[in-house]
PLY file of the C-alpha trace (Angstrom):
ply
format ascii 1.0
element vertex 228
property float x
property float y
property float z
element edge 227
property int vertex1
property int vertex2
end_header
11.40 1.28 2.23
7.93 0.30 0.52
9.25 1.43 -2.76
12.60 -1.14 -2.28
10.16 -3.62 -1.53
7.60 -3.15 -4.75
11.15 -3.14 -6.73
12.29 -6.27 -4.89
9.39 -7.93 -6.08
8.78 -7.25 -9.20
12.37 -8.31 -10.34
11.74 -11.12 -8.60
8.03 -11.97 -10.63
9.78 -10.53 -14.03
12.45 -12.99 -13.17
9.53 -15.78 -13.29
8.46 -14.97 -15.97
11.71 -15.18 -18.08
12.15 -18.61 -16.37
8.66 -19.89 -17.45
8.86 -18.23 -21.06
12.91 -19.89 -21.39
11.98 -23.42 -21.06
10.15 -25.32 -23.36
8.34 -28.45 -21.40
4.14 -29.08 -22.51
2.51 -27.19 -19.72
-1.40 -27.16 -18.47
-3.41 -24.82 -17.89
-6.58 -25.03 -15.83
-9.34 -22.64 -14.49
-11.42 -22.92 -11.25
-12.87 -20.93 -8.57
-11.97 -20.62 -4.62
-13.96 -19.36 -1.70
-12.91 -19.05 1.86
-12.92 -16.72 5.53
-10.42 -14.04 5.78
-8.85 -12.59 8.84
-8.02 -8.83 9.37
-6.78 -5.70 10.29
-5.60 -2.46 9.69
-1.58 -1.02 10.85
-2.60 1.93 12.33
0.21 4.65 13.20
-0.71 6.16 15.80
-2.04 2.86 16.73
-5.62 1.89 17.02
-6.60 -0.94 19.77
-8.47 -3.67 17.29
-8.67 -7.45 16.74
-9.16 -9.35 13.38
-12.40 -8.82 11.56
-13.80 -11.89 10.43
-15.08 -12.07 6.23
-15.33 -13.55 3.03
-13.72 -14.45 -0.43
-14.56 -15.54 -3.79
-13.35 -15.67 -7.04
-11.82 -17.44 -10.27
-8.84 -18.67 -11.18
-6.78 -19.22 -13.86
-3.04 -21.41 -14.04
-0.50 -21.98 -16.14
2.05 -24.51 -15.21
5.23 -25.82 -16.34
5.98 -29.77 -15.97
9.24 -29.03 -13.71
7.46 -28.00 -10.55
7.27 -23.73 -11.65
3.86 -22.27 -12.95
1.86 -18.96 -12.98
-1.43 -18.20 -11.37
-4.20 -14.98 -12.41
-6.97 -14.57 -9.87
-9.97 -12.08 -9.81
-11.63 -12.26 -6.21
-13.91 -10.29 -4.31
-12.41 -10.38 -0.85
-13.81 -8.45 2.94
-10.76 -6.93 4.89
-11.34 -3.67 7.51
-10.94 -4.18 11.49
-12.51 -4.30 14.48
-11.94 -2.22 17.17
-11.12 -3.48 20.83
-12.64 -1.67 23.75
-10.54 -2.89 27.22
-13.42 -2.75 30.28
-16.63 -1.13 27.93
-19.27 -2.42 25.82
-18.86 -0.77 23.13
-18.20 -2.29 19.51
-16.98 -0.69 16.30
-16.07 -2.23 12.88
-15.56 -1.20 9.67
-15.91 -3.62 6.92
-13.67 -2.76 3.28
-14.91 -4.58 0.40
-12.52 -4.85 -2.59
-12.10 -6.55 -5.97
-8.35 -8.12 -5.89
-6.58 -8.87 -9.04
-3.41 -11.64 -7.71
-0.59 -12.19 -10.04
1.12 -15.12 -8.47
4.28 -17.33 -9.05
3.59 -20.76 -8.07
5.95 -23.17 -7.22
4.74 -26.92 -6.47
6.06 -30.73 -5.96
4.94 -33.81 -4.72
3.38 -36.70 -7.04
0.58 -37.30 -9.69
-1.93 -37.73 -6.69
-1.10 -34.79 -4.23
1.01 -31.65 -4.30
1.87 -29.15 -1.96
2.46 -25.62 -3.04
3.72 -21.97 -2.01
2.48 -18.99 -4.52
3.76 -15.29 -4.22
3.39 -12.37 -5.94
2.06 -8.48 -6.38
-1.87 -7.71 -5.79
-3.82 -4.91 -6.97
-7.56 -4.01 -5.51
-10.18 -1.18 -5.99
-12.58 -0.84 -3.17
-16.24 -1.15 -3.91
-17.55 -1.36 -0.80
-17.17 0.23 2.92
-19.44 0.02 5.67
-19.57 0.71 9.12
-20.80 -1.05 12.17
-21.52 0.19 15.67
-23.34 -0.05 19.37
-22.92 3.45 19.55
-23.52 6.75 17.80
-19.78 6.88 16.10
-20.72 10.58 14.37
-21.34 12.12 17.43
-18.71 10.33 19.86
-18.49 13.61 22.36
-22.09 13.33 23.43
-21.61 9.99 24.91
-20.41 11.01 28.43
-18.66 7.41 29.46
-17.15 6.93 25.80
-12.94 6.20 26.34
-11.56 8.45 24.13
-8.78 9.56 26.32
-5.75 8.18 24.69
-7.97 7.22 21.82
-8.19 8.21 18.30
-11.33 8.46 16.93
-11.03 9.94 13.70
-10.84 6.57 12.20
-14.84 5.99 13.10
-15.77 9.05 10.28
-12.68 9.51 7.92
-13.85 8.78 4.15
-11.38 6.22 2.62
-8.92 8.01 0.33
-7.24 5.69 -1.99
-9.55 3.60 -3.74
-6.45 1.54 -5.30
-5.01 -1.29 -3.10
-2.01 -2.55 -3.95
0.29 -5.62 -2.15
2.41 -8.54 -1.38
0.59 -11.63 -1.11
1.89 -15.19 -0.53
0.48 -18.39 0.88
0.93 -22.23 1.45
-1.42 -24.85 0.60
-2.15 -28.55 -0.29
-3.60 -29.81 -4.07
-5.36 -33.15 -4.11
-5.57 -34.63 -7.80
-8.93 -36.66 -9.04
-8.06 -38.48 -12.40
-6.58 -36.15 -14.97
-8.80 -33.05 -15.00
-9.73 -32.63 -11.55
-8.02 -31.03 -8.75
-9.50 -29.64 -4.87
-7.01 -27.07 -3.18
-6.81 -25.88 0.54
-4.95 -22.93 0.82
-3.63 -20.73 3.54
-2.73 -16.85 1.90
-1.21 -13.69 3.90
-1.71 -10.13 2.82
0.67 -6.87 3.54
-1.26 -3.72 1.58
1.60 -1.09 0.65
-0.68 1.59 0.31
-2.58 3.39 3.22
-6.27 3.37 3.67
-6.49 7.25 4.42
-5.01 10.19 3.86
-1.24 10.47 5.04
-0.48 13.87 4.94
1.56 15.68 8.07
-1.83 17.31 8.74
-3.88 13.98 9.14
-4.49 12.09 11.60
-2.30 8.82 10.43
0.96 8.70 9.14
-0.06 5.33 8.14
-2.97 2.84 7.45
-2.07 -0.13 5.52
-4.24 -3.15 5.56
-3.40 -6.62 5.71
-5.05 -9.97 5.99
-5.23 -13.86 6.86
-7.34 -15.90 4.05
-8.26 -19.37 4.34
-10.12 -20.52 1.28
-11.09 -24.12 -0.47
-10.71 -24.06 -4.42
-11.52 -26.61 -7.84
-9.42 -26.60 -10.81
-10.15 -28.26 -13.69
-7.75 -28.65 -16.27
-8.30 -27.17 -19.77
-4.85 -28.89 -21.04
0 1
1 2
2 3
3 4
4 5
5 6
6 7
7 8
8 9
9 10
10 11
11 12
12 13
13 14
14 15
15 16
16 17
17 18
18 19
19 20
20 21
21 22
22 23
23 24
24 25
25 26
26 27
27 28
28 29
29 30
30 31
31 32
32 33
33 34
34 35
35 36
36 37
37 38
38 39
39 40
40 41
41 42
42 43
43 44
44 45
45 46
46 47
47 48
48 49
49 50
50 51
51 52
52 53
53 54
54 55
55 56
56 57
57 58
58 59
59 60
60 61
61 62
62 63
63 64
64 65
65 66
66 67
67 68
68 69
69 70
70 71
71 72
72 73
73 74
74 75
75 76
76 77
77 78
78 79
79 80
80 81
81 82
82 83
83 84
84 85
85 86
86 87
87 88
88 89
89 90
90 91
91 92
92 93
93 94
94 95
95 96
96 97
97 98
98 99
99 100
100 101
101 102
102 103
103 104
104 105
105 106
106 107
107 108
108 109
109 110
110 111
111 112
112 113
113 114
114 115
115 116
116 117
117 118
118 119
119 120
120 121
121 122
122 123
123 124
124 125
125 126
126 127
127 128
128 129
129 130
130 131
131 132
132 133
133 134
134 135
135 136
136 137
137 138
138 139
139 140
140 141
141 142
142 143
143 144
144 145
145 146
146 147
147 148
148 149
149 150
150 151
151 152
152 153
153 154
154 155
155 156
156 157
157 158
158 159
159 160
160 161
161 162
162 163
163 164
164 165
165 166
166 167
167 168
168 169
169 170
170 171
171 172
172 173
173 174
174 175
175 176
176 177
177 178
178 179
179 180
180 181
181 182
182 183
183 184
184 185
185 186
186 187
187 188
188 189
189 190
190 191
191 192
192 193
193 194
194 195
195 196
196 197
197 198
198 199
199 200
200 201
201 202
202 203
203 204
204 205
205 206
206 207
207 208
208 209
209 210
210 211
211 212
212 213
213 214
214 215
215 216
216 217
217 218
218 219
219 220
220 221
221 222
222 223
223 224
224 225
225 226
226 227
């Protein structure tokens, strides 16, 4: 099914890219940076109680776009995704905090006027982790010592198990609003979601998870200034 959906896609992005390369309007290009909070979570199977784990992003950007509403957009951020785990009745608190670089290649489709747009971007996402750390109340290497801990029910693998792919890849897509100051200038509020393809840990039938995709919620305020 995830190999459908990477083909699905990419036709889809090569498709945009014929489209932008076929028509021949004076386009603008325009770089910028964005930073913003980000919201998330891993899709643990077996399952693993958690809530969204609160972070950051930054990065640049870089956009080409076509006069009839149809562009492309490059982005190179540094973005905080992992989870949080949820402990029903105890005070206990675990989180584990993924840092990666994330390379976004983005179709980006816009409308509205010469003062405000809105816009909707989608497209493939590749990251390398360069970061993971952990977070805890308790002593997470040595989880059978502590007598009350709920583990019943409870995997706890998760708290110890080095990361195994290094390479992220994804779907991302978002909405968002551009306001327009004079000719060059531009301020953008966007709203992005994230669905990771590949799994955090090792998959195997003798590990732990059949599964351990990441995904994330990333709210972010960006300038653009345009080059042409």
């Amino acid at each position: 099914m995830r190999h459908r959906f990477i083909a699905a896609i990419v036709i889809v992005f090569a498709s945009a890219i014929g489209i932008v390369a076929q028509t021949h309007y004076e386009g603008n290009i325009a770089l910028g940076g964005k930073a913003g909070v980000t919201f998330s979570r891993v899709q643990f199977n077996p399952n693993v109680p958690q809530t969204m784990l609160p972070g950051f992003s930054f990065g640049a950007t870089f956009r080409y776009i076509e006069e009839r509403h149809f562009g492309l957009i490059a982005e190179l951020n540094v973005e905080q995704r992992g989870w949080k785990e949820k402990f029903e009745g105890y005070d206990y608190s675990f989180q584990r905090r993924l840092t990666y670089i994330q390379l976004p290649l983005l179709t980006h489709i816009y409308f509205g006027n010469n003062k405000i747009h809105g816009f909707f971007n989608a497209g493939p996402e590749i990251g390398l982790l360069i970061g993971d750390k952990r977070s805890a109340n308790f002593d997470y290497t040595n989880v059978a010592a502590i007598t009350d801990f709920p583990s019943t029910n409870r995997n706890i693998d998760q708290f110890t198990l080095d990361v195994h792919n290094h390479f992220d890849y994804g779907i991302s897509a978002g909405l968002g609003m551009e306001l327009i100051s004079g000719n060059r200038n531009s301020f953008l509020l966007e709203g992005r979601f994230y669905y990771g393809l590949n799994d955090v840990f090792s998959n195997h039938k003798k590990d732990t998870f059949s599964g351990s995709s990441g995904m994330s919620i990333m709210i972010s305020l960006g300038y653009m200034y345009r080059l042409k």
